[in-house]
SERO-220124 format. One record per residue: residue in three letters; y negated, x, z of N, C-alpha, C, CB in turn. Coordinates in steps of 0.001 Angstrom, whole numbers, padded with zeros to 6 digits, always signed. Atoms other than C-alpha are relative to their C-alpha. Glycine has a CB too. Layout:
<atoms>
ALAYXZYXZYXZYXZ...
</atoms>
This chain:
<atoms>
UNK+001346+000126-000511-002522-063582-149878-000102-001297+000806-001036+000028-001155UNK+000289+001408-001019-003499-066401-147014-000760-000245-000762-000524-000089+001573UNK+000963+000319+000670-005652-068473-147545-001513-000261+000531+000472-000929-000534UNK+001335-000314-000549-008715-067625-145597-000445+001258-000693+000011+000179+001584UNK+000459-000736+001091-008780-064483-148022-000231-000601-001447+000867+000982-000097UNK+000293+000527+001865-008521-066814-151412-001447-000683+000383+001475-001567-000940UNK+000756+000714+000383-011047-069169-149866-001353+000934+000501+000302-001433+000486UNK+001516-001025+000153-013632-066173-148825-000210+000737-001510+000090+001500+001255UNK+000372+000051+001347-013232-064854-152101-000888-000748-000803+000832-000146-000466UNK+000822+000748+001040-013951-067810-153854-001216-000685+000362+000764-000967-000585UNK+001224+000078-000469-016695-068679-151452-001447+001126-000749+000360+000278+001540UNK+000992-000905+000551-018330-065751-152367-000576+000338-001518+000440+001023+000399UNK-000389+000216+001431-017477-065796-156234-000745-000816-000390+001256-000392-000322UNK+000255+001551+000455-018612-069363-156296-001373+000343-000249+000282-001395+001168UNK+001597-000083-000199-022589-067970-155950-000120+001330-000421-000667-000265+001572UNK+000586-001399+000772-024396-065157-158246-000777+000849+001685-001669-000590-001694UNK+000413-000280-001222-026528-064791-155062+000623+000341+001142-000515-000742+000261UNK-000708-000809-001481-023936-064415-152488+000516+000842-000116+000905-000489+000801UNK-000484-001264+000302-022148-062066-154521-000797+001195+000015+000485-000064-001104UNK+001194-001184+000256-025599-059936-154838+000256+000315+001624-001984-000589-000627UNK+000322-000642-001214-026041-060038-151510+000952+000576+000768-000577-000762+000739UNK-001438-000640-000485-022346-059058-150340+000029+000777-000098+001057-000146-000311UNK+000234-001410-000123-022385-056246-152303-000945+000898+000372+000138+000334-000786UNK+000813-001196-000724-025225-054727-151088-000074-000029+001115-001211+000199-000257UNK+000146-000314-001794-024363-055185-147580+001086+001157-000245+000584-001562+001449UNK-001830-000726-000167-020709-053830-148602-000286+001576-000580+001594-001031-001394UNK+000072-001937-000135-022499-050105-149532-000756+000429+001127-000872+000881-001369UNK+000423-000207-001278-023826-049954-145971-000909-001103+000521-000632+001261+000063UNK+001117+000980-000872-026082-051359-142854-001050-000080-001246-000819+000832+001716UNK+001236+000353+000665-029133-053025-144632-000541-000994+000149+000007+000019-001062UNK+000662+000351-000763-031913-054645-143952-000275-001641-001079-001177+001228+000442UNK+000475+000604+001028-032904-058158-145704-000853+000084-001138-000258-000584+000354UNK+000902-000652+001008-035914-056615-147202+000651+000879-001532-000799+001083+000965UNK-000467-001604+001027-033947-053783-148698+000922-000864-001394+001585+001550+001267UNK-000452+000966+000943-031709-056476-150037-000349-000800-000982+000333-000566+000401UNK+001388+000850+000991-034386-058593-151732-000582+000839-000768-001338-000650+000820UNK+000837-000854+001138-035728-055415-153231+001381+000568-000960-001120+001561+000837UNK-001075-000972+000712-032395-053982-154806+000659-001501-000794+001326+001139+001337UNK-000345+000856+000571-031426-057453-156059-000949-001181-000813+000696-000325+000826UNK+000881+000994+000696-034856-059182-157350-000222-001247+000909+000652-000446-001399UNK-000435+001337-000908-034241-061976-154563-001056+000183+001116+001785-000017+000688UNK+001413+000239-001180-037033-063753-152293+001213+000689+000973-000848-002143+000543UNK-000496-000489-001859-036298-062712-148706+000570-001116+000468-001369+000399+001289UNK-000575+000977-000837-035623-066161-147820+001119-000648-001136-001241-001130+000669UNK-001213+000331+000419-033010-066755-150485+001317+001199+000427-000234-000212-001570UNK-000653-000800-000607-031638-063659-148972+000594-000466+001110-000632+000919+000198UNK-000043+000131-001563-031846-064842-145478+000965-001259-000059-001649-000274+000878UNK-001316+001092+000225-030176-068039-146481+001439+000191-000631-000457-001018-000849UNK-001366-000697+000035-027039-066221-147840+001220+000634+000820-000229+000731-000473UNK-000796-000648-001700-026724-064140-145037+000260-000756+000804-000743+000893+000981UNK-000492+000822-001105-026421-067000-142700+000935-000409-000440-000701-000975+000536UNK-001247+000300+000457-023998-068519-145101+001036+001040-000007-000130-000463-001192UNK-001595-001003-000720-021779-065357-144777+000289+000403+000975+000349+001137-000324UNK-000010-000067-001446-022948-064877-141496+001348-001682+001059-002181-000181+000311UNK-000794+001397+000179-020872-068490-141113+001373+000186-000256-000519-000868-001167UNK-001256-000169+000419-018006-067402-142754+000784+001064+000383-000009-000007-001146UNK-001140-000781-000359-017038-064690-140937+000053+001742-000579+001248-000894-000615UNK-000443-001416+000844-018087-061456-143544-001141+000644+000379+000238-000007-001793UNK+000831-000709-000631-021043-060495-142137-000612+000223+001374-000627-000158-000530UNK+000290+000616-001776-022760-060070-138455-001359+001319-000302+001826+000394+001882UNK+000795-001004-000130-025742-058424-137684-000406+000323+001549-001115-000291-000851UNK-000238-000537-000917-026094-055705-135601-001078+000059+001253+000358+001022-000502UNK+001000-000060-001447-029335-056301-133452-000470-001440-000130-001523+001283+000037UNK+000027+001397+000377-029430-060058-133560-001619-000122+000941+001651-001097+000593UNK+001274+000352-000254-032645-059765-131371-001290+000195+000281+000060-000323+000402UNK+001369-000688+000722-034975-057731-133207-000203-001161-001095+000259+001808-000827UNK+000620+000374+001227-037554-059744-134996-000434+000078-001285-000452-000101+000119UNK+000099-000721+001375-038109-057109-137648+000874+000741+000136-001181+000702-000445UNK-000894-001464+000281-035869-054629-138949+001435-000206+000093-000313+001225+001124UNK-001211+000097-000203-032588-056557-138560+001096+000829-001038+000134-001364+000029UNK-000994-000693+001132-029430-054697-139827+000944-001184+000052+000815+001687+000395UNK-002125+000463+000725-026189-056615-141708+000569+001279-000112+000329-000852-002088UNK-001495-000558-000054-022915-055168-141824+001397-000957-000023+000071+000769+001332UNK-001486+000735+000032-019413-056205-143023+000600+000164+001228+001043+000569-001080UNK-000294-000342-001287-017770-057166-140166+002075+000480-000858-000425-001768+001528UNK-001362-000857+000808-013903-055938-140730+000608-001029-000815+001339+000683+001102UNK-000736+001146+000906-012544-059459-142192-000917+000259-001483-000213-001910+000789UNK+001066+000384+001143-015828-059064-144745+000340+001889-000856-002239-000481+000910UNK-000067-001073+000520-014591-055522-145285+001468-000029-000860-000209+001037+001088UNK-001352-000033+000594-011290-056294-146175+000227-000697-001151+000910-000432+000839UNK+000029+000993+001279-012293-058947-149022-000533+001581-000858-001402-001801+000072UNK+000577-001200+000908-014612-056016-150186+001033+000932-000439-001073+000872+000758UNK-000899-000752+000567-011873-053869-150823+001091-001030-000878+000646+000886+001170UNK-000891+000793+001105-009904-056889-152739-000913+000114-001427+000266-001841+000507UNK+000973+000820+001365-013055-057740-155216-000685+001585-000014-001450-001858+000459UNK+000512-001106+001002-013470-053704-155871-001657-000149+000402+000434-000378-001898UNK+001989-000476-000214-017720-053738-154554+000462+001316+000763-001428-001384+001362
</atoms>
């Protein structure tokens, strides 16, 4: 394993919250809202996750300039952890 896969792992690992929010990007597009409702989580501790994985490379979203209704999605590096850590 490199080590831009150990240290996204343990990036992600390292936080109850980033792990929530990973996996529920990693069972499809979804919206922050949807995320905040399927995990108990404000919107803006959401939104601050996503930028942090948005940062790292595992997520991207797909209409960066819609004000409402944005979608996440694993981008393929964020898909390929997901298939290490089983979500």
């Amino acid at each position: 394993m490199d080590a831009d896969v150990i240290n996204a792992i343990s990036f992600i690992r390292s936080s109850k919250r980033r792990t929530d929010v990973f996996m529920a990007i990693g069972k499809g597009m979804t919206m922050p809202s949807e995320i905040a409702k399927s995990t108990s989580m404000r919107v803006n501790h959401v939104s601050a996750n996503l930028s942090d994985l948005k940062d790292h490379g595992l997520v991207i979203c797909l209409n960066e300039d819609a004000t409402k209704g944005r979608l996440y999605s694993l981008t393929d590096f964020g898909e390929r952890i997901k298939d290490m850590l089983g979500v």
